[in-house]
Backbone as CSV, one residue per row, in Angstrom:
resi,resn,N_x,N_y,N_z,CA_x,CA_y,CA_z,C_x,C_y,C_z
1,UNK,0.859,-1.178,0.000,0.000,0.000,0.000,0.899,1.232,0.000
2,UNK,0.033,2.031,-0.658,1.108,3.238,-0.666,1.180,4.467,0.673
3,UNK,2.069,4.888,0.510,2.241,6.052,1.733,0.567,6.674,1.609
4,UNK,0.493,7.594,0.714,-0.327,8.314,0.218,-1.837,7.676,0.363
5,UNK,-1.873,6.430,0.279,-3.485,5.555,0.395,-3.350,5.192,2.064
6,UNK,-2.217,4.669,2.546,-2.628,4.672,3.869,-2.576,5.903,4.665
7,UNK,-2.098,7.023,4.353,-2.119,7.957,4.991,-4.174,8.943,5.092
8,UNK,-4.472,8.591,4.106,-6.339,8.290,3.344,-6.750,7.440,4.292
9,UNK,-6.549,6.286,4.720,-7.101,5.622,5.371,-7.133,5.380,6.555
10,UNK,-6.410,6.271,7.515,-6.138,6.615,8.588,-6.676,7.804,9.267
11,UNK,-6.978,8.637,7.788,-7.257,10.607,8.288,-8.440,10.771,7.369
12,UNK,-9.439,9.584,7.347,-10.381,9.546,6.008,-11.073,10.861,6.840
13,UNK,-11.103,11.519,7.881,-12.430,12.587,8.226,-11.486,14.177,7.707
14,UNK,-10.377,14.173,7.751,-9.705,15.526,7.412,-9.974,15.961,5.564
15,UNK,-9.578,14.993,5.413,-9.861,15.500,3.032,-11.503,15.598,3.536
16,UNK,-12.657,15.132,4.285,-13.960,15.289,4.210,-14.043,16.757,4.442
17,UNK,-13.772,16.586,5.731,-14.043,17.967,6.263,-13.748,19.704,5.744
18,UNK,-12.572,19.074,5.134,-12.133,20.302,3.937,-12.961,20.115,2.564
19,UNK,-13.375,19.425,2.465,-14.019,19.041,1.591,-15.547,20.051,1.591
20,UNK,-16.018,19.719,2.944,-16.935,20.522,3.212,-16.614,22.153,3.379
21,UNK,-15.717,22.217,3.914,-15.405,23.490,4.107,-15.361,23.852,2.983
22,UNK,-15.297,24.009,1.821,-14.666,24.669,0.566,-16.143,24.292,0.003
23,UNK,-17.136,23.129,0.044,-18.259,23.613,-0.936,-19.126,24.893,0.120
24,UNK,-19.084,24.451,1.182,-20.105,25.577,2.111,-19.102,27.217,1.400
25,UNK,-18.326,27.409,1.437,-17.180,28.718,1.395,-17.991,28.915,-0.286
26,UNK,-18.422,28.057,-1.127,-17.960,28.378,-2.678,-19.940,28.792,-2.911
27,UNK,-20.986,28.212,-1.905,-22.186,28.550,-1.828,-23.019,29.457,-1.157
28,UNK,-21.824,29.414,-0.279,-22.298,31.276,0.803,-22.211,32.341,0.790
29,UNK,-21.124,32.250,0.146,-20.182,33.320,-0.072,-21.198,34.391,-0.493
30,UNK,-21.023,35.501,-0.266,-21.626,36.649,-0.779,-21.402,37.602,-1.810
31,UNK,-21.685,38.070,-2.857,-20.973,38.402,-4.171,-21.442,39.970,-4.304
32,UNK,-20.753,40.987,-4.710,-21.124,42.285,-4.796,-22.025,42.521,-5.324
33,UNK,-22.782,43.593,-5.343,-24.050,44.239,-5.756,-23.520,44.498,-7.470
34,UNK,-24.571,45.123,-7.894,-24.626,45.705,-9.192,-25.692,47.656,-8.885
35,UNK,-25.461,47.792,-7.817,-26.252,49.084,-7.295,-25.328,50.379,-7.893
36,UNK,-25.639,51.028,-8.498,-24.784,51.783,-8.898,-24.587,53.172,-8.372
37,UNK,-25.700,53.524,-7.463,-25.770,54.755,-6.695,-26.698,54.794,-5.385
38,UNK,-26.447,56.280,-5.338,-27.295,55.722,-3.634,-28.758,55.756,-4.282
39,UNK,-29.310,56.561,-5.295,-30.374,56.315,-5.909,-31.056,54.793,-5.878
40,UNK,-30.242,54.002,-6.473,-30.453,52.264,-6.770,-30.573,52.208,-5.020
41,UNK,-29.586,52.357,-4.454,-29.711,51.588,-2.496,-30.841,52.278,-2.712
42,UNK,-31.647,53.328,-2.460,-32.949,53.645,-1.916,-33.920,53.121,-2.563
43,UNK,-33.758,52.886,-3.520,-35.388,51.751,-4.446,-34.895,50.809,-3.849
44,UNK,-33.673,49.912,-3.763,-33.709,48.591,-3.086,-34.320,48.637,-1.938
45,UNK,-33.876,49.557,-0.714,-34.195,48.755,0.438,-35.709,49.688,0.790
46,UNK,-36.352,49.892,-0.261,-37.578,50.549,-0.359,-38.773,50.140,-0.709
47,UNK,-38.101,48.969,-1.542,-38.992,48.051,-2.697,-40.189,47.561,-2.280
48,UNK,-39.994,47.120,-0.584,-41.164,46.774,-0.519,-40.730,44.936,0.265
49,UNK,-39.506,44.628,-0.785,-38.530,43.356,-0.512,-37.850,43.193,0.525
50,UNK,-37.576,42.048,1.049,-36.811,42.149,2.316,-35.166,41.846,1.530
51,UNK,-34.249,42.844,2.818,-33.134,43.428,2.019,-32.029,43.283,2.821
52,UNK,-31.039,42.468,2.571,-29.848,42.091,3.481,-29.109,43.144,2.736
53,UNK,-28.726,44.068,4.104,-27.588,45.184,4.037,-26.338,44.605,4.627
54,UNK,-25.288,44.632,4.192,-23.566,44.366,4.557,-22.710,45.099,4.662
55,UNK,-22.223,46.112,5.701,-21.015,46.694,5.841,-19.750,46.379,6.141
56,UNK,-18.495,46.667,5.355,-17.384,46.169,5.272,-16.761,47.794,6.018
57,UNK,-15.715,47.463,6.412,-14.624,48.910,6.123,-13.085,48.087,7.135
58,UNK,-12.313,48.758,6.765,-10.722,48.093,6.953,-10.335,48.852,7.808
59,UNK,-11.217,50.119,8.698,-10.583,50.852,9.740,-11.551,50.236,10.791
C-alpha cells in the first residue's frame, strides 16, 4: 500500500471535512451588488422586498 493511500485511510475525516469546508465557502459566499448609486440603495431597500444590508470597512 502506498504512503499516500494509507495515509487516506487513517485521516479519512480531514480530506472530508475540507471538503466541506470549501463547498459551504464556494455557496455562501456573498458576491457584490450591481447598485450603482445611492439612488439604486434607496429603491432597493424601499422596494417593498426584504433586504440584506452588509457593511465592510478596513478601519
Amino acid at each position: 500500500m502506498s504512503r499516500l493511500a494509507e495515509f487516506m485511510s487513517e485521516n479519512w475525516l480531514l480530506p472530508i471535512l475540507l471538503g466541506v469546508i470549501a463547498v459551504a465557502f464556494v455557496f455562501l459566499r456573498s458576491s457584490p451588488t450591481d447598485l450603482a448609486d445611492e439612488t439604486a440603495f434607496d429603491a432597493a431597500i424601499t422596494s417593498g422586498r426584504p433586504t440584506i444590508v452588509g457593511f465592510y470597512s478596513n478601519y
